[in-house]
C-alpha positions, -999 to 999 in steps of 0.1 A, spaced: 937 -20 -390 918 2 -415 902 34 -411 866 17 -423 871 -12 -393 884 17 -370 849 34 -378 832 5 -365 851 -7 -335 853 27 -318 818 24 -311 819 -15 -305 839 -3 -275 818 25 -262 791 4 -265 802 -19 -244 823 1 -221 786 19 -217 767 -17 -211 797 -27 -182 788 9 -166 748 10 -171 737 -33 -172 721 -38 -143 729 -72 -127 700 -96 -138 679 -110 -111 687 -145 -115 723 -137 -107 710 -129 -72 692 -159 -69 708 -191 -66 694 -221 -84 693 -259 -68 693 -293 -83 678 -323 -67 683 -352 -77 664 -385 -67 681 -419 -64 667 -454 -62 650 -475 -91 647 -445 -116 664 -410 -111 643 -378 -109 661 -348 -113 642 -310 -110 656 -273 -102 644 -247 -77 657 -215 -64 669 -211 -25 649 -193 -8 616 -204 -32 583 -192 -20 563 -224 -14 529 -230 -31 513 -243 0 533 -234 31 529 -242 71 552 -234 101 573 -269 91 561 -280 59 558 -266 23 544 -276 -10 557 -268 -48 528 -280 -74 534 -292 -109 571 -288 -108 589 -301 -140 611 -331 -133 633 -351 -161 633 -392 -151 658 -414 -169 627 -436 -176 612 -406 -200 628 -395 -233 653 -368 -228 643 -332 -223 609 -344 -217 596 -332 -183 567 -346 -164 553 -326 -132 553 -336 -98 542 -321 -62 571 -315 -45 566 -322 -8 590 -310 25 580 -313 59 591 -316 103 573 -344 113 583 -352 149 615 -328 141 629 -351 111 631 -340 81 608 -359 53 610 -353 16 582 -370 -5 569 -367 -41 539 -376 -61 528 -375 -94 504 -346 -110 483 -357 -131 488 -391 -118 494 -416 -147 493 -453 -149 497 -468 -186 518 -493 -204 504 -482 -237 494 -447 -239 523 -416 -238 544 -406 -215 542 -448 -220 553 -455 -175 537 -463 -146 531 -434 -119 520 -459 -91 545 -448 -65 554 -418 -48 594 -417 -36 597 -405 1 629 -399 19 628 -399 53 663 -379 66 666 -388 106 701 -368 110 706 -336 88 678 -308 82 679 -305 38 666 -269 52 668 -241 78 639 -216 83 604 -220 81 579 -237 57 576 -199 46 609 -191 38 628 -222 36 670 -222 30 679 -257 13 715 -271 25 733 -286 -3 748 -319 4 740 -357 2 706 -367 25 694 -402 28 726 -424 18 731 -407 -14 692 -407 -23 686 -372 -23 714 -351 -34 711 -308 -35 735 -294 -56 739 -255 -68 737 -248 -104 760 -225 -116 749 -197 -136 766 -175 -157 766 -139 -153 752 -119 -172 782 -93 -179 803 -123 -189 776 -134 -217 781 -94 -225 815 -95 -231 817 -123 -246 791 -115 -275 810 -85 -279 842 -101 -281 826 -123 -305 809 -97 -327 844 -81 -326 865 -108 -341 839 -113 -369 840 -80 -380 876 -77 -375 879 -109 -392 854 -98 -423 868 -60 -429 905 -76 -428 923 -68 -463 930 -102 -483 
C-alpha cells in the first residue's frame, strides 16, 4: 500500500470506527414493517407497520385512509389508495377494503373498474391482538390463503454503513493502486 492511500484510509477507518460507536439505530429498525397481500380475482398488495396508529379507531375496529396499494391489474410501481378496514364484529375478525377516490372507467386512466370492495371474513384466527387503538397484526395465512401478513425485512442501517464504506474503500484502494 502507498503512503498517499495510507493517508486516506486511516481516516476511512476512524470514520467509520466513529459512525459504529456514535450512529444511532434509525427508527425504522425498531419498527417492523408488514405486507398484506390480497388474493382472489386480482392481487392487492400494500405495507404497514405493527403496531400502526389507526386513522379512525374504536374499541374493536380501526381505519387506515388512502393507503397506497400496487394491483396486478395496474402498471407496475403504480399505486392506487384504498381505506383499509379491520374490525370484531360478533368476536370475528373481518377485514374489508374500498376504494378512495372510487373510480369506475373503461376509458379514462388508471383505465379499471373500482366497483367492488374485497372483504374477508376470518371465523377462526384473530389477524390481530390488542385494541382498535393499538392493534398487533399476526403474521400468517387468514381466509384460505386470501389474506396473507408477511414481515418485510429491513436492512439495518449499520450494515448499509459498512457496506458503503467497504465500498468507498475498494474504490479508492482500487484507484490509488500503482499500475
Amino acid at each position: 500500500m502507498h503512503r498517499s492511500s495510507k493517508r486516506i484510509v486511516a481516516p476511512l477507518f476512524l470514520l467509520l470506527a466513529a459512525a459504529v460507536i456514535f450512529v444511532p439505530q434509525v427508527r425504522a429498525d425498531e419498527i417492523p414493517l408488514l405486507n398484506f397481500t390480497v388474493s382472489g380475482i386480482d392481487t392487492l398488495t400494500f405495507t404497514l407497520p405493527q403496531n400502526p396508529i389507526p386513522d379512525a379507531a374504536g374499541t374493536d375496529d380501526f381505519r387506515f385512509f388512502k393507503v397506497p396499494v400496487f394491483a396486478s391489474f395496474m402498471p407496475p410501481n403504480t399505486p392506487i389508495t384504498y381505506d383499509i378496514f379491520f374490525s370484531r364484529e360478533s368476536g370475528l375478525p373481518l377485514f374489508e377494503m374500498s376504494c378512495d377516490p372510487f373510480t369506475f372507467s373503461l376509458t379514462a386512466p388508471p383505465f379499471f373498474h373500482c366497483d367492488f370492495t374485497p372483504r374477508i371474513d376470518q371465523t377462526t384466527t384473530a389477524m390481530w391482538s390488542g385494541s382498535g387503538n393499538n392493534p398487533t397484526f399476526i403474521p400468517g395465512v387468514y381466509a384460505n390463503g386470501a389474506l396473507v401478513i408477511s414481515e418485510t425485512p429491513e436492512p439495518s442501517p449499520l450494515a448499509l454503513l459498512l457496506m458503503s464504506f467497504t465500498t468507498l474503500f475498494l474504490l479508492v484502494g482500487v484507484r490509488l493502486s500503482p499500475r
